[in-house]
N, C-alpha and C positions, 0 to 999 in steps of 0.2 A: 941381548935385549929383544924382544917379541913386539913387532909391529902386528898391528890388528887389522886386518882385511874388512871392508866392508860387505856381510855375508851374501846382500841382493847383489853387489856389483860381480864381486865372483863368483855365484852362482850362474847367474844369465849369462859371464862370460864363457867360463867353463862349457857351458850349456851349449852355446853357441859355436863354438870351437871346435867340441863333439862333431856335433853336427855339420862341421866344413869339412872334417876330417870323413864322415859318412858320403855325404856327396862327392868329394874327389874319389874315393872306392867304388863308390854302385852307382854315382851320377854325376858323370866330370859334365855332361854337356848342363846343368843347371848352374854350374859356376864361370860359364863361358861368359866374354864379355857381351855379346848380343841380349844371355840370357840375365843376365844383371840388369843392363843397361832399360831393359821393358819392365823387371820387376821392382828397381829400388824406387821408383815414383809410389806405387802403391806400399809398401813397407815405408814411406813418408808421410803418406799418406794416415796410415795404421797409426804412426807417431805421433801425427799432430793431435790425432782424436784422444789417442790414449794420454795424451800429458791433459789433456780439459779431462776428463775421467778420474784422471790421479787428483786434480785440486776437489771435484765432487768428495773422489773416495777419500779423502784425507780428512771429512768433513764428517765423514761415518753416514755418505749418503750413496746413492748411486743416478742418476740421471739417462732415464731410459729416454729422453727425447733428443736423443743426438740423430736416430733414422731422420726424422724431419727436419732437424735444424741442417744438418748435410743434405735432404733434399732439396729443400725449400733453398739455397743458397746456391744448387748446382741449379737450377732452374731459372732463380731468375739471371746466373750471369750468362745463360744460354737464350732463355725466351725474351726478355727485356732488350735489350741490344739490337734481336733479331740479323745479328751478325753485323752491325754497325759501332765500330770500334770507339766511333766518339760519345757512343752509350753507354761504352763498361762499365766507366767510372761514378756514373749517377747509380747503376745495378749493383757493383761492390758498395756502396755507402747506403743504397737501400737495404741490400740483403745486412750491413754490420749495424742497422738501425733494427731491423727488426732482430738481431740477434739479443741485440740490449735490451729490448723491450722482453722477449723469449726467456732470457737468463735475470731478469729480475721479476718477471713471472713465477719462474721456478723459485727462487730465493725468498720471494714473499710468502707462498705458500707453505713453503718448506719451515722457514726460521720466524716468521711471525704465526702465522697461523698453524703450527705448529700438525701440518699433514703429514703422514708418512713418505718419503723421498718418492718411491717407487709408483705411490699411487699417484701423486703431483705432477709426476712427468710424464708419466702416458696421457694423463691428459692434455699435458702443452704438446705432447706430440700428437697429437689428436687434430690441436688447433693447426699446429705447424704444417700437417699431411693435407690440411682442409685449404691452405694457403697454396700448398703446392699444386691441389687438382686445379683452383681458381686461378693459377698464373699460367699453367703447362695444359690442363685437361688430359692430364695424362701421358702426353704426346711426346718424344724428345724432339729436341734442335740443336742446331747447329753453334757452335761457339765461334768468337768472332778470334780472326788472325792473329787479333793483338793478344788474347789471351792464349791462345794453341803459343805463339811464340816463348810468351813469359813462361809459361808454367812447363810445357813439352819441350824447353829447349835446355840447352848445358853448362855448365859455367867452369872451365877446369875441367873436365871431364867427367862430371857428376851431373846428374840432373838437376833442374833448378830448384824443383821440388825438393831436395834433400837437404839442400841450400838453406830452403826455408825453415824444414823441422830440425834444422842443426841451431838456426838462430833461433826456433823455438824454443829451443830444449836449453840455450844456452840463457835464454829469456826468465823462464820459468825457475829454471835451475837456480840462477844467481839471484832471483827477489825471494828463495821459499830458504837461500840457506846463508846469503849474506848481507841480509838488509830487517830492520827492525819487524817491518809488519811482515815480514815473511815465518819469520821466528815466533811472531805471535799467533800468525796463522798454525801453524804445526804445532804450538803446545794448545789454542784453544780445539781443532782438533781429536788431539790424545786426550786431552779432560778439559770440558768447557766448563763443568760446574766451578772447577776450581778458578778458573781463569774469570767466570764472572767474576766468583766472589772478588777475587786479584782488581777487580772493576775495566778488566777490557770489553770491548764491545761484540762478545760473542755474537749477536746476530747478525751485525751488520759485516763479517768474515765470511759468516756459513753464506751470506748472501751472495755476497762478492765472486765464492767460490762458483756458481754456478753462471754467473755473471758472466766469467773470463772463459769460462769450460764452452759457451756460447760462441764466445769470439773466437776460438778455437776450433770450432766445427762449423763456423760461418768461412776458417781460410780454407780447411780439409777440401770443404765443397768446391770454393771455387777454383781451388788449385784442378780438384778432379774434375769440371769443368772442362779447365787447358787440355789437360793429360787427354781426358777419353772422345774430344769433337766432338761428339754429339751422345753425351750420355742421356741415360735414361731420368727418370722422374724419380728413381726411387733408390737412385746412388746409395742413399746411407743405411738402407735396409741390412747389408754384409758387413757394417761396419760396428754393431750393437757390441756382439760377443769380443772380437778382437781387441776393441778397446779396455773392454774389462781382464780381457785374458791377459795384455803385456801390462797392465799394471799392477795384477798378481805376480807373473813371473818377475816383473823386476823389483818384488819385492816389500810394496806397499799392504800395510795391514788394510782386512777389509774391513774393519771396525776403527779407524781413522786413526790419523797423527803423524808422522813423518813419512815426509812421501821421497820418492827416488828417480827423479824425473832424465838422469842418465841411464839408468838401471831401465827403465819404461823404454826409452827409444833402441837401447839394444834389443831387449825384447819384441820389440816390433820388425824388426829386419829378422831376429829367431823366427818369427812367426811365421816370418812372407817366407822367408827361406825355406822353411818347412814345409810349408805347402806349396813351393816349385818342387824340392825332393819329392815330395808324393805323387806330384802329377806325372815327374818324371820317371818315375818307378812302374807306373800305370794305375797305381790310386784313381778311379772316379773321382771329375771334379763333386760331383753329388755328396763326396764323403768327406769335402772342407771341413763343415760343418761339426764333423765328430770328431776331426783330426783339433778343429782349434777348443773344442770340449774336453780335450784330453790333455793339450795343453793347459787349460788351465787351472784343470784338478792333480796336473803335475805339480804348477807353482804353490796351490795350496797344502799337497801333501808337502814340497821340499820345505818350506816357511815353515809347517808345523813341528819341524824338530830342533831343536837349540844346539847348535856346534856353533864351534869357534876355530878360526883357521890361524896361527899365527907362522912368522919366518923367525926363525935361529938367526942367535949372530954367526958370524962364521969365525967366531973364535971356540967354537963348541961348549959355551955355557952354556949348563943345563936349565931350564927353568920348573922352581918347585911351584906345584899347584896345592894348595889348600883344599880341601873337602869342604864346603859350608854347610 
């Protein structure tokens, strides 16, 4: 009997495997546990962003205003507080209020007023960067103790940040594949004419979508926040392309419909991984940039070819294949 692999999952893993197997050859010290231990924050990082990416792209949009909604969120849990811990909690519920406001900006424009994705969100990222100069002026700060603890500290031996985009991913994963409106989410999607007709409420989905992608890059932020003490203003400027690159590679079409929001978090630790090999290799950090372009016009060539991978029973039945 021929069990069916799912082709994003072993592909990314496959991919990723490679690639451990590369680094123990030409670069044992990036799989060192020092060297882990500083990088899987940002490949959580990478994660959180790219699973809000995958709900846009599942939508057949794309949401280029994730740079400011991660700046704008890393800033105020840094400026707002001013390193006074019994602030944070007013500064996360302000930055997840403006997220909401942010992500049904995007959604209105998008699914009612029927804008193109791409033109809709530089705008709000426009508004988002305008928020950011008026909270920070540009300036970084310092983040307060309570959040350096949460976010830069370890649970089991994992950062807590990894913590989070496992319960993210476990979050997203279980509403898109085993629960009603997740199911509707993914077939309006792959064909929303149809699913009108069907009478579900295709806009208020596509809405939603950019909605949660929000909430999503409002935790990214303030997690990098904890991680970096005093990041800069402009944290999510590096984070545009990786988000789209691991949700290509893990397999998501970019003209919408079922999305792979396991397949994306693997992807995301491929990514960071890849670029510690490079750096460790002596790659210029300068040439991130082409290396994660390459990655993700890898994920588009491997998606563009149709295989199928199946296992043998191990009683050695043949299996006949038909020609259609």
């Amino acid at each position: 009997m021929a069990i069916p692999l799912a082709r994003s999952f072993l592909t990314v893993m496959l991919s990723t495997l490679f690639l451990l197997v590369l680094c123990g050859v030409f670069a044992p010290s990036s799989l060192s546990s020092g060297a882990l231990s500083g990088s899987l924050p940002f490949a959580a990082i990478i994660a959180i962003v790219g699973l809000g990416q995958l709900l846009v792209v599942q939508q057949g949009g794309f949401d280029l205003s994730l740079p400011g909604a991660v700046s704008l969120a890393v800033v105020m849990a840094t400026h707002y507080p001013q390193q006074d811990d019994a602030l944070l909690y007013q500064a996360v519920l302000i930055s997840l209020g403006i997220a909401l406001v942010a992500g049904l900006l995007n959604g209105i424009l998008v699914s009612l007023f029927r804008l193109n994705a791409i033109i809709a969100t530089i705008g709000t990222n426009a508004l988002l960067y305008g928020a950011v100069f008026a909270v920070s002026g540009g300036v970084p700060s310092i983040t307060t103790n309570l959040l350096a603890t949460i976010a830069g500290g370890q649970m089991f031996g994992l950062p807590n940040s990894v913590g989070v985009a496992i319960v993210a991913m476990v979050v997203v994963s279980f509403t898109l594949k085993k629960t009603v409106a997740g199911r509707r989410f993914e077939a309006i999607g792959a064909n929303p004419l149809a699913c009108q007709a069907a009478g579900l409420r295709v806009r208020a989905h596509q809405m939603m979508a950019y909605v949660w992608a929000q909430v999503l890059y409002c935790l990214a932020g303030t997690l990098i926040a904890g991680i970096t003490r005093e990041p800069t203003a402009f944290q999510g400027d590096s984070l545009l392309l990786p988000s789209v690159a691991v949700v290509v590679l893990g397999g998501t079409s970019l003209l919408g419909g079922r999305g792979f929001p396991i397949s994306t978090v693997i992807a995301a630790f491929f990514l960071n991984q890849l670029s510690q090999f490079a750096l460790t290799v002596g790659v210029p950090f300068s040439a991130q940039t082409i290396i994660q372009a390459l990655a993700l016009g890898f994920g588009i060539g491997v998606y563009s070819f149709r295989w199928t991978v199946n296992l043998r029973s191990t009683t050695g039945v043949k299996k006949v294949e038909e020609k259609q």
